[in-house]
C-alpha positions in Angstrom: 94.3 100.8 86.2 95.3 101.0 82.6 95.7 98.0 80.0 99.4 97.9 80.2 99.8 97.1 83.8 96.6 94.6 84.6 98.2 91.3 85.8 96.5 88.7 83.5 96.4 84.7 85.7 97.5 82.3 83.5 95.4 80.3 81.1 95.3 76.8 82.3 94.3 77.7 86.0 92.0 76.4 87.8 89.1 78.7 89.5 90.7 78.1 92.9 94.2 78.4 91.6 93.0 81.6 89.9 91.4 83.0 93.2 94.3 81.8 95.0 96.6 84.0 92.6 94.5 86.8 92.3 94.5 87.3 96.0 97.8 86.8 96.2 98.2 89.4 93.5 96.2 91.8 95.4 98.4 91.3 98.4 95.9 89.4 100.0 96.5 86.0 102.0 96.6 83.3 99.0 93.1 81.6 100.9 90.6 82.7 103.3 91.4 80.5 105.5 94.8 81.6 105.5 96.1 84.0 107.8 97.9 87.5 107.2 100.7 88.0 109.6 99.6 91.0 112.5 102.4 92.9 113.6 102.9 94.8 116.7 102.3 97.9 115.2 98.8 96.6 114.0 98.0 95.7 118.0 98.7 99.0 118.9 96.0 100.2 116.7 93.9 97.3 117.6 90.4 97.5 119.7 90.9 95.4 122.9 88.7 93.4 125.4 90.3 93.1 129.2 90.0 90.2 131.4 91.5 90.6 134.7 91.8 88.5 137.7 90.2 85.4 136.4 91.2 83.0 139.0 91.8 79.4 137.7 92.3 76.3 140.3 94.7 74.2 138.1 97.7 71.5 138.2 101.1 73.2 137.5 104.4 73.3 139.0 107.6 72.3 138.7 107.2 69.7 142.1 105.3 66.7 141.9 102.8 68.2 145.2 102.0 71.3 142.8 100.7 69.3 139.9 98.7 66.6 142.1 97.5 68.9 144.5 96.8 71.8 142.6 96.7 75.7 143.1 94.9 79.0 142.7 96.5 80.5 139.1 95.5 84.1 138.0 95.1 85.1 134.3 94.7 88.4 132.9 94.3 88.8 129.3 94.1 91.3 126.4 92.1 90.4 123.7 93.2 92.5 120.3 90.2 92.0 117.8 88.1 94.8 115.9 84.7 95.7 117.8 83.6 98.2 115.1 81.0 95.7 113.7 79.7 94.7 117.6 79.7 98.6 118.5 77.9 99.3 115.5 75.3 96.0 115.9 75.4 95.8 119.2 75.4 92.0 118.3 77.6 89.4 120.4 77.9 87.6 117.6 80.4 90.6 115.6 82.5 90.5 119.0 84.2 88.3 121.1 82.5 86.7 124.1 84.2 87.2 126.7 82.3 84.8 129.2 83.3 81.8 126.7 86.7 83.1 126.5 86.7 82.7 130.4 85.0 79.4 130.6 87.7 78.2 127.7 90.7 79.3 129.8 89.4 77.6 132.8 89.2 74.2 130.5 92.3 74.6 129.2 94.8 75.1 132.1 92.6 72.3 134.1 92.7 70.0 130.9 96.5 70.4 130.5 99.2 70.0 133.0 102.0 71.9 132.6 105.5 72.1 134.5 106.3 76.2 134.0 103.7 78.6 133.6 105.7 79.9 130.7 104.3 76.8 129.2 101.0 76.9 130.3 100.6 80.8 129.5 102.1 79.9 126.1 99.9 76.9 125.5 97.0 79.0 126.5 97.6 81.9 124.1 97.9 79.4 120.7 94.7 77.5 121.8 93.0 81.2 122.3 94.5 81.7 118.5 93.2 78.7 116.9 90.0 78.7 118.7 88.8 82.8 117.9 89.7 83.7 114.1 88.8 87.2 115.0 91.7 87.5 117.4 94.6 89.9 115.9 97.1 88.7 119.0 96.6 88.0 122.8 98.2 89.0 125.4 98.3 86.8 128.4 99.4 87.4 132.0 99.7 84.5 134.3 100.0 84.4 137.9 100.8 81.8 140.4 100.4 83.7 143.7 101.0 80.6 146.0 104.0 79.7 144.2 106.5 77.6 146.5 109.4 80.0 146.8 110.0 79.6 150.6 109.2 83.7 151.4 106.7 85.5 151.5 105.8 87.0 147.9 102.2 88.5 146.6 102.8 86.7 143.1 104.8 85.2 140.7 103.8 86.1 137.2 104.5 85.8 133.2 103.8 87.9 130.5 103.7 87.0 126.4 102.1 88.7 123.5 101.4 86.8 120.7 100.2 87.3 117.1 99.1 85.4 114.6 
């Protein structure tokens, strides 16, 4: 980069308020703790991890019986994350456990107590957020296959994807 276009911080600012502008500068997130905005586009490109089936005895439901006396809830989930590092390692620690992302989901929906499984499956896909920094999205399926609809149905089920 020549002389003449080189962004110069100001004078007076401080080393963080200098990193924060330089990263800025460089189109980078203004801290690291902050978080650049994924897009769906960047999912598609995204390595993924699949969990599918994981069967969850919670306490949701519209009716009062549903959220006392709980039932069986189904939740699939794609995890969109790089596994470059963890292929390349072969070190857990570069991935994403998936057995702790399993045990977290089973804490979660029987911690909280939700009315719609919209809630629940959107509940469940911030806390997976704010819980895994190397998550890129997540996309969560949730099924209530003894929901109380009075026929006879294999399952009832939502579907989000979310990004950070």
């Amino acid at each position: 980069m020549g002389k003449k276009h080189q962004k110069h911080l100001p004078e007076k600012a401080t080393p963080i308020e200098g990193a924060e502008l330089a990263r800025r500068d460089a189109g980078l997130p203004a801290t690291r703790t902050a978080l650049a905005r994924v897009t769906h586009e960047d999912l598609s490109r995204a390595d993924k991890i699949h969990i599918d089936g994981l069967e969850v005895f919670a306490n949701h439901g519209v009716y009062a019986e549903e959220r006392t006396l709980g039932q069986k809830f189904v939740v699939s989930l794609t995890l969109y994350t790089s596994l470059r590092e963890a292929g390349r390692t072969d070190d857990l620690r570069a991935s994403i456990d998936y057995g702790k992302v399993c045990h977290d989901v089973d804490a979660f929906l029987r911690e909280h107590v939700f009315k719609l499984i919209e809630a629940a499956a959107e509940g469940l896909a911030d806390d997976l957020l704010a819980r895994y920094g190397a998550l890129l999205g997540v996309r969560v399926r949730l099924e209530k296959p003894w929901a109380p609809v009075g026929l006879p149905l294999r399952t009832v089920a939502v579907e989000i994807e979310r990004t950070r």
